[in-house]
ZAVOVO-758619 format. One record per residue (C-alpha): residue number from 1; residue in one letter; chain; x, y, z. Coordinates in steps of 0.001 Angstrom, whole numbers, plus 524288, in hexadecimal, padded with zeros to 5 digits. Example, Ala and Ser with C-alpha at 12.3 -4.5 7.8 and 13.67 -1.06 7.14 Angstrom:
ZAVOVO-758619
1_A_A_8300C_7EE6C_81E78
2_S_A_83566_7FBDC_81BE4
//
This chain:
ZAVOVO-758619
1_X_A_B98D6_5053D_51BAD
2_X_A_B8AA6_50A8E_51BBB
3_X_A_B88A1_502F0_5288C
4_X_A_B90DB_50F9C_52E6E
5_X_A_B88C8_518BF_52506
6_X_A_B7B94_514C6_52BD8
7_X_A_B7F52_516E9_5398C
8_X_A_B7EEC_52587_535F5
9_X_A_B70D0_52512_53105
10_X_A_B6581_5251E_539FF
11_X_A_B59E7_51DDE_536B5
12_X_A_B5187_52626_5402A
13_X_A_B5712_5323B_53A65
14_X_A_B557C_52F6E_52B0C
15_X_A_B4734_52BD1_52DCC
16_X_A_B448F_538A4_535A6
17_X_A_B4AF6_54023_52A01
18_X_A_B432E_5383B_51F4C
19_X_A_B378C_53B4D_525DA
20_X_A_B3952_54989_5273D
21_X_A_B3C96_54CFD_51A6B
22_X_A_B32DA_5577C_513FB
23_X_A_B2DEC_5596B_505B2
24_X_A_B3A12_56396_50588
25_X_A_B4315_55877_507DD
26_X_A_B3EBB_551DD_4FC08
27_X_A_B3EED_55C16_4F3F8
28_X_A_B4AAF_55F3F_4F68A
29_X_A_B4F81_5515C_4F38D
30_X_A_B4895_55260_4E7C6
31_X_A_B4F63_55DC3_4E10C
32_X_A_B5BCA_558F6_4E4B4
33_X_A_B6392_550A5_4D88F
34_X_A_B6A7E_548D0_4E2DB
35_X_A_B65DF_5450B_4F07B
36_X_A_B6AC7_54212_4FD5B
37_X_A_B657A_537F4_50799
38_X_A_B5F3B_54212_50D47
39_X_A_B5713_5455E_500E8
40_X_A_B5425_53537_50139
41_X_A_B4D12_538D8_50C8E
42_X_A_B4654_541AE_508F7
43_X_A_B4123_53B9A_4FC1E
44_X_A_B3CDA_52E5F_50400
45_X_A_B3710_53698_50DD7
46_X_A_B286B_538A4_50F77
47_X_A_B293E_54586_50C0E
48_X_A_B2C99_54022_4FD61
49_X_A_B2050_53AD1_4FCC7
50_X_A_B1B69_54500_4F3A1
51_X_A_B2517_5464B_4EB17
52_X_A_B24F1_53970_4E5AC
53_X_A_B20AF_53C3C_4D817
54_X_A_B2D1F_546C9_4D6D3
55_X_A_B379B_53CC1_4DD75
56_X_A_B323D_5318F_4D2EF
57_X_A_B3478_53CB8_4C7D9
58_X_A_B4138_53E31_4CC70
59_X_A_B45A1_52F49_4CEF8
60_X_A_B40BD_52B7C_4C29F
61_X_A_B49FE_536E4_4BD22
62_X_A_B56F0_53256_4C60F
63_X_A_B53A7_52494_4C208
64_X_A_B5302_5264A_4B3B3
65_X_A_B5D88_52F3D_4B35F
66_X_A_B66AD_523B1_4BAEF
67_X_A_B60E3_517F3_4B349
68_X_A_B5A6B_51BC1_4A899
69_X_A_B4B50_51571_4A6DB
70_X_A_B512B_5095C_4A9AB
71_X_A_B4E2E_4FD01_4B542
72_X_A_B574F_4F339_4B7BE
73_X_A_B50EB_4E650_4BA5B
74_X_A_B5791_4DBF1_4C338
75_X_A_B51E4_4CD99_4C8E2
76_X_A_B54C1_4C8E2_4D5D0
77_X_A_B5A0A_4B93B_4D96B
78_X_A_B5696_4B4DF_4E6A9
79_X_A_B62EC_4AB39_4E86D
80_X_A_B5DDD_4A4D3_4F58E
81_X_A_B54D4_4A903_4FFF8
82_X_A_B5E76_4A350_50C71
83_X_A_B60E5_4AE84_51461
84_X_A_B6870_4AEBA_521B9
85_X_A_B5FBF_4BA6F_52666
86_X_A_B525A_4BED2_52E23
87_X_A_B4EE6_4CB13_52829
88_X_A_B4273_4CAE3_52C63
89_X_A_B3BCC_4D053_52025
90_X_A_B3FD8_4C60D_5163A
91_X_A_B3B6E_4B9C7_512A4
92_X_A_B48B5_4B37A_511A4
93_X_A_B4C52_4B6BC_51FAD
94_X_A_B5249_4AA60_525EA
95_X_A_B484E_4A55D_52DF6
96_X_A_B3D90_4A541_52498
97_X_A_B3AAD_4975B_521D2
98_X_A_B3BA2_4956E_51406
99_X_A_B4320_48C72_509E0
100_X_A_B5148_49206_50845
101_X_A_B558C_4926D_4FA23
102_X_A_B63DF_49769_4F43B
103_X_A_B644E_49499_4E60A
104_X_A_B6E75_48DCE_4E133
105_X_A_B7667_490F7_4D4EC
106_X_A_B6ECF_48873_4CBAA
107_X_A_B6162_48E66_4D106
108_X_A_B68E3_49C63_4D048
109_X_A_B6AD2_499C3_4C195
110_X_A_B5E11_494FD_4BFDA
111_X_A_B5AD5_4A113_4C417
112_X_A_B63D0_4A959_4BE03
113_X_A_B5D35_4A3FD_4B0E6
114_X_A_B5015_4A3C9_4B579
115_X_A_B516E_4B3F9_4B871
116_X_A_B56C9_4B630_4A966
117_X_A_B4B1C_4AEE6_4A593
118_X_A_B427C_4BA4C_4AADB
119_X_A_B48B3_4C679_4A4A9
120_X_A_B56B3_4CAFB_4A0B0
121_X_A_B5A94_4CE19_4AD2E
122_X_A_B67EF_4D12C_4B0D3
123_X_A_B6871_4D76C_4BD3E
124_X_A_B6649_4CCE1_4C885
125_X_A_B650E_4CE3E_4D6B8
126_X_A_B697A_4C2B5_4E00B
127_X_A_B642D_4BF4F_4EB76
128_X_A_B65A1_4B861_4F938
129_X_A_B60B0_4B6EB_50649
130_X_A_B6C5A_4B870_5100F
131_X_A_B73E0_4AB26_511BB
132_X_A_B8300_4AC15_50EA6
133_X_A_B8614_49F73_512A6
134_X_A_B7D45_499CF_507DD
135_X_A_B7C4F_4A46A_4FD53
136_X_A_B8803_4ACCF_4FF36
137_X_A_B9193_4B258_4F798
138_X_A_B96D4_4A678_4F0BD
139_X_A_B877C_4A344_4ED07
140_X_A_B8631_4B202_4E80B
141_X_A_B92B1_4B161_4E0EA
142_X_A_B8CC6_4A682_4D913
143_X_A_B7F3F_4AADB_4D7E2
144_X_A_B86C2_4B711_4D1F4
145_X_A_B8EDB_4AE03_4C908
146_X_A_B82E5_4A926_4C41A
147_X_A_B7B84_4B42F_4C187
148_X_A_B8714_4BA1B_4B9FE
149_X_A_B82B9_4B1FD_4AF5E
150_X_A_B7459_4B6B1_4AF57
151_X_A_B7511_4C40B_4B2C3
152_X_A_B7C5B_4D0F2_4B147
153_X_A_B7A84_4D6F5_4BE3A
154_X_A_B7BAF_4D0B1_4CAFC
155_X_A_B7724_4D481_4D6BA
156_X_A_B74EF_4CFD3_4E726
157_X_A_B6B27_4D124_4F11A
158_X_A_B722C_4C823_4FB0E
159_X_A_B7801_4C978_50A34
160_X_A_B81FF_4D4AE_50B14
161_X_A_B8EF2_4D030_507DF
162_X_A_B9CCC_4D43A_50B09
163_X_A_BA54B_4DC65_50205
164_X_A_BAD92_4D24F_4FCCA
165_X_A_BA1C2_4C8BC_4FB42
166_X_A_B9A32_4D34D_4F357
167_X_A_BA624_4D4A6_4EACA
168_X_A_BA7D5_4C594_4E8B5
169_X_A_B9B48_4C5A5_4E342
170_X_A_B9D68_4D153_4D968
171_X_A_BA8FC_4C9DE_4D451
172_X_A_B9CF0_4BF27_4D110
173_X_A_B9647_4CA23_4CA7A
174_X_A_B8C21_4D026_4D3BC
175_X_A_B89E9_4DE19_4D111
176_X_A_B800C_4E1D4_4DA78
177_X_A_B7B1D_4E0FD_4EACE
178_X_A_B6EA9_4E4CA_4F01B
179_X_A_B6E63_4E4DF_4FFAD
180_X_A_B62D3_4EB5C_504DD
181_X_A_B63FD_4F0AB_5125E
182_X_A_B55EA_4ED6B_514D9
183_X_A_B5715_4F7A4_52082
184_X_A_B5F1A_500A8_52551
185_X_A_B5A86_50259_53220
186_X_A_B63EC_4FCF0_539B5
187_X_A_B5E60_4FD73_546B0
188_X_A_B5370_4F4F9_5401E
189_X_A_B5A83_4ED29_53593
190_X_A_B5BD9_4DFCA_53E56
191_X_A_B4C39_4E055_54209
192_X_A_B4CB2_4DCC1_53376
193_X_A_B5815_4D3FA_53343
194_X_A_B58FF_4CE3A_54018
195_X_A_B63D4_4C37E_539F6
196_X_A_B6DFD_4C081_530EE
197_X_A_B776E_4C606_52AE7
198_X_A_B6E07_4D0B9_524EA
199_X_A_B6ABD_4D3A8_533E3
200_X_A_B77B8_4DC6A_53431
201_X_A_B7539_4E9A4_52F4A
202_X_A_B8307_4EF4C_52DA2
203_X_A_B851D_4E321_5232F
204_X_A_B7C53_4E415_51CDD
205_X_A_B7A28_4F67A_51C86
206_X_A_B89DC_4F308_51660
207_X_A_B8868_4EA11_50DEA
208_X_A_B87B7_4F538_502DE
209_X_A_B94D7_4F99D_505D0
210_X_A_B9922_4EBF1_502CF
211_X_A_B94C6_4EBA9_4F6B7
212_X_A_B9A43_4F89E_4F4E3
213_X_A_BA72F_4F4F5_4FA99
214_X_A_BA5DD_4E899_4F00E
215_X_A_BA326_4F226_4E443
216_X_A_B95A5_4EA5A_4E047
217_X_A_B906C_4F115_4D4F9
218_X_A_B829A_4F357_4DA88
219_X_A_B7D47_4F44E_4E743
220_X_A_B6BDE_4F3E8_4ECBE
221_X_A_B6932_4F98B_4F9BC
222_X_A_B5BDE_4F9B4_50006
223_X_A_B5266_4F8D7_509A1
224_X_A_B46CD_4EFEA_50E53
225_X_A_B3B27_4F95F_50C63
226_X_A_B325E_4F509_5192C
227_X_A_B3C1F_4F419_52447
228_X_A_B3E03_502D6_528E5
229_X_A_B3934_5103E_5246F
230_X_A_B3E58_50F06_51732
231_X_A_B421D_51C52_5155E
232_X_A_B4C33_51C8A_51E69
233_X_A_B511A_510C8_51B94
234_X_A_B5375_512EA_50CFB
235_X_A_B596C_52153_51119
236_X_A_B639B_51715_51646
237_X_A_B6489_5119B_509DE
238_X_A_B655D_51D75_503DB
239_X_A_B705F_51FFE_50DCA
240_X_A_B7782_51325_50A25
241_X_A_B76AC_51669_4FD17
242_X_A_B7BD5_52268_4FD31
243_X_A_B8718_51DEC_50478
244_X_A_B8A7E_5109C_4FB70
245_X_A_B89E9_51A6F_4EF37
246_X_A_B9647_5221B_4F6AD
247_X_A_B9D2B_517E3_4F997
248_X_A_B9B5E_50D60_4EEE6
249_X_A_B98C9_51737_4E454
250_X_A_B9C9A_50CF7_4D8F7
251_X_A_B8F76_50594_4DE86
252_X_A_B81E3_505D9_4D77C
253_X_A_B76CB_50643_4E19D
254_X_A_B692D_501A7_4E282
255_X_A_B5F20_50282_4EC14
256_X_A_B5182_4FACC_4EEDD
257_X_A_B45F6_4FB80_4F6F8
258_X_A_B3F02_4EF3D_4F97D
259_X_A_B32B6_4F174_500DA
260_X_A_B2E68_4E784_50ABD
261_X_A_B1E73_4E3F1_509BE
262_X_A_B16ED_4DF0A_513AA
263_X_A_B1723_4D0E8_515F6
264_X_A_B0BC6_4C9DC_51558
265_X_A_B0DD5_4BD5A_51D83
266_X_A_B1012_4C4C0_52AD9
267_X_A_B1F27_4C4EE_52756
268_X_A_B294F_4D228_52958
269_X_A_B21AA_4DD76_5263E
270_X_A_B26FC_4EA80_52228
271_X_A_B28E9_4F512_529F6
272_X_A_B2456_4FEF4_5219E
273_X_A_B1FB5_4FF77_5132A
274_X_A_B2268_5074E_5089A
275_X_A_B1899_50A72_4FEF1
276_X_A_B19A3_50B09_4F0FD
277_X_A_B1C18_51A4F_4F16E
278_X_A_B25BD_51A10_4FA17
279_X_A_B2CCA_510C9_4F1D1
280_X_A_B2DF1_519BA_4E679
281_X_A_B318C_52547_4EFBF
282_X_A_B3C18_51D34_4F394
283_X_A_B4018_519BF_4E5C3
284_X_A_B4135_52750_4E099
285_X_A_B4751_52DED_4ED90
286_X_A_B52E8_522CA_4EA93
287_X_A_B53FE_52641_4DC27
288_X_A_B54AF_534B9_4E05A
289_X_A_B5D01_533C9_4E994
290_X_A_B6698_52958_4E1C6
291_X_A_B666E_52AED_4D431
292_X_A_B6EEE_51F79_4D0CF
293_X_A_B6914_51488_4DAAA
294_X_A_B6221_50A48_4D5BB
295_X_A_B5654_5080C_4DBCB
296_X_A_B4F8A_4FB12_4D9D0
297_X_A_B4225_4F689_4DB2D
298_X_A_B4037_4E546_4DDA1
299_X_A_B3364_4DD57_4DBC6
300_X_A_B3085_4DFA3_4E97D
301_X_A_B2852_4EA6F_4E147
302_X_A_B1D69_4EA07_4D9B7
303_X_A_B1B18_4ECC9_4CC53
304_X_A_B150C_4FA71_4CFEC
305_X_A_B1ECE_4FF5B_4D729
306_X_A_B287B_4FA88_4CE43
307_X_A_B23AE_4FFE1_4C30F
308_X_A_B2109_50C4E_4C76E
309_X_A_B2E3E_50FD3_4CE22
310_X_A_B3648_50985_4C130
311_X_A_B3720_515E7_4BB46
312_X_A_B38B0_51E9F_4C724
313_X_A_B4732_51A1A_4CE10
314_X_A_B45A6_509E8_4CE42
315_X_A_B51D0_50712_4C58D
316_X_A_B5260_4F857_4C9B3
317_X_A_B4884_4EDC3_4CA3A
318_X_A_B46AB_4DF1D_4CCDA
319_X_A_B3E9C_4D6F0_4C35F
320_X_A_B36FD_4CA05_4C391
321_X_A_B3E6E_4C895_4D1CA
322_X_A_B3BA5_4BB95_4D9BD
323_X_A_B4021_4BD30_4E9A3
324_X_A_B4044_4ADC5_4ED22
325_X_A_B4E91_4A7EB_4E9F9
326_X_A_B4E7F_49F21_4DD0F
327_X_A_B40BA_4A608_4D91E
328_X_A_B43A3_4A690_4CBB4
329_X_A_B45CB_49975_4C624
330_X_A_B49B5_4909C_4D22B
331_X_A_B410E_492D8_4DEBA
332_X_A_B348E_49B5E_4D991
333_X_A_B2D95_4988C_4E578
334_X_A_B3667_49BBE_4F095
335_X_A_B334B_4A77A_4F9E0
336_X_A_B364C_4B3F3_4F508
337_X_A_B3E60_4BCCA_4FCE0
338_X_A_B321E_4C7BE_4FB77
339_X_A_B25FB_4C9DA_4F25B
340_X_A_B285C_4CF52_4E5CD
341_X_A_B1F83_4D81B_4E0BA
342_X_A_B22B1_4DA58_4D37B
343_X_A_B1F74_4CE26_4CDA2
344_X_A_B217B_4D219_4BE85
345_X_A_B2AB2_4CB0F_4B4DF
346_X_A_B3973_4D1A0_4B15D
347_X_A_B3404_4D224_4A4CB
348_X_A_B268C_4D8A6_4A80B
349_X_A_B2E21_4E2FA_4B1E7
350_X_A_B36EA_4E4AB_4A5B4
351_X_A_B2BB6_4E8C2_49D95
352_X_A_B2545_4F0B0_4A6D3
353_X_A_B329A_4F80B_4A949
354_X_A_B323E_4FB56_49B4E
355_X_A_B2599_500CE_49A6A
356_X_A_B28E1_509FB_4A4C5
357_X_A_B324C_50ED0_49BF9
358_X_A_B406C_50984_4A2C5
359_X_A_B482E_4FD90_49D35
360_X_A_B4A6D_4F331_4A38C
361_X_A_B5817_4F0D3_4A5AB
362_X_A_B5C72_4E14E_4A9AD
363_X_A_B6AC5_4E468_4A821
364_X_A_B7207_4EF00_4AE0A
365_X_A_B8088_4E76B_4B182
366_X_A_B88BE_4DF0C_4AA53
367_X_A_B9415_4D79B_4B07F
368_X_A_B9C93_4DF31_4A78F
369_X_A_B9A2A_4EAD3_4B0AF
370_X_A_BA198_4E2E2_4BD14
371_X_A_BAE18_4E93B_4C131
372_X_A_BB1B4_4E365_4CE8B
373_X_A_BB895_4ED8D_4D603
374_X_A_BC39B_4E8E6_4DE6D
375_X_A_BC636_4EEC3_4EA72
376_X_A_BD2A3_4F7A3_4EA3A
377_X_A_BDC59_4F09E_4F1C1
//
């Protein structure tokens, strides 16, 4: 389990060594065809900050080698907004006082539909707050069931599971998990998530190697841009990833990097803030450093940044995204989980993605592709 991986890595010590990396460092990273952690460093280090315009040269190279000039488009469901946890940082956290809303199967149909309406979209992201006892796996299992009939590719952003739970619901046609770690400072982790069940690190840093351990097809990683210095913690991404691609090599990875903004009525604010620039330095030291992950940009961003990193590493995107459970068709004016910034239709990011020169691409599973692997007894 990576849980045992991390108590090798010091936090103190990756941060020194990110920080002390020279222009040499990132040259050398830069001639190499395929790089090491180390060379991670070194890209997302400060001393990279001049080489931006060669790393974008050479992500946009990695990426269209990979995945041709192509961006996958996917659309989130918020399925309820009940949550069982105080991360302090989110709007669902459980003692905000606000209505409580988990949709039930007609309103999840409703919309299922409503979401066709908007685009051919066949990639679909579902999405709960933390509350097993009232949207757990039975309730996934059917949202799932649902969906089937909608869409080709299924995926979760719910509370980590166990093993055998995560293969239940692959048996009901899920294909994908996205868990972000938020932070991997694990010294800090509960100032963030004081309680629940999110509040225990080890669950939560594993629940990868469940999924792995379950053989789902795809599997998102992450971290909360805003909490701690963000290049060390996505070096322990990088880390993590590095190890899940050893040990679950059948799995296709992703990775995302949701940046926090400043709130603006006196609630959590972020730690620290990364700018625009640093985002795409980010972007293309992944891509250089994995070839193969697929790195995926939400709403969260706006058009400009968006549209600018499409055809430099960004392989996956989120259109016409509402963050408030039902917001689609059932409950358009509930709260929304955060802001989105990229308020343009699926069909107006569609046509914007084409004059960039890269297709948009709304299907890239079918159910035909599902081969449940049994564990060898």
């Amino acid at each position: 389990m990576f849980s045992e991986e991390i108590e090798k890595l010091s936090w103190e010590e990756i941060t020194r060594s990110i920080y002390a990396k020279t222009e040499a460092d990132v040259r050398r990273a830069l001639n190499k065809e395929h790089c090491t952690v180390d060379d991670f460093m070194a890209l997302i280090s400060p001393a990279a900050a001049p080489y931006l315009e060669e790393m974008a040269v050479l992500s946009k190279r990695y990426t269209e080698e990979r995945f041709g000039r192509t961006m996958s488009l996917f659309i989130p469901l918020y399925l309820t907004n009940s949550c069982a946890n105080s991360c302090v940082y989110c709007g669902f956290h459980i003692s905000n006082p606000m209505p409580r809303t988990i949709l039930t199967f007609e309103e999840m149909e409703n919309e299922y539909k409503a979401i066709k309406a908007l685009g051919p979209f066949e990639n679909i992201l579902l999405v709960t707050g933390e509350n097993p006892a009232k949207a757990g796996v039975p309730y996934l299992a059917k949202a799932l069931d649902l969906a089937k009939k909608y869409f080709a590719n299924l995926k979760i952003e719910v509370m980590p599971l166990q093993t055998e739970e995560y293969r239940e619901l692959t048996r009901h046609g899920l294909n994908g998990v996205i868990c972000f770690q938020e932070t991997y400072h694990k010294e800090r982790y509960n100032l963030y998530h004081p309680r629940g069940m999110k509040s225990k690190f080890d669950w939560r840093v594993n629940a990868p190697d469940r999924m792995g351990e379950a053989y789902v097809h795809s599997i998102g990683m992450g971290v909360l841009i805003g909490l701690e210095d963000w290049r060390t913690d996505v070096t322990f991404l990088a880390h993590h990833l590095r190890y899940l691609q050893r040990k679950y090599w059948r799995t296709k990875y992703s990775v995302n990097f949701p940046r926090m903004r400043p709130a603006e009525n006196g609630g959590f604010q972020p730690n620290v803030i990364m700018n625009d620039k640093e985002l795409a330095q980010l972007t293309f030291a992944m891509r250089i450093f994995d070839h193969d992950v697929d790195i995926s940009y939400s709403t969260r961003e706006t058009p400009f940044i968006r549209d600018h990193m499409a055809p430099l590493g960004v392989t996956t995107m989120s259109a016409e995204s509402k963050t408030e459970p039902g917001g689609y068709y059932t409950y358009p004016q509930a709260l929304e989980q955060f802001t989105v910034s990229d308020e343009r239709t699926a069909i107006e990011v569609s046509q914007r993605l084409k004059e960039l020169g890269l297709e948009p691409v709304w299907k890239d599973w079918d159910s035909s592709f599902d081969i449940i692997a049994e564990t060898p007894k």
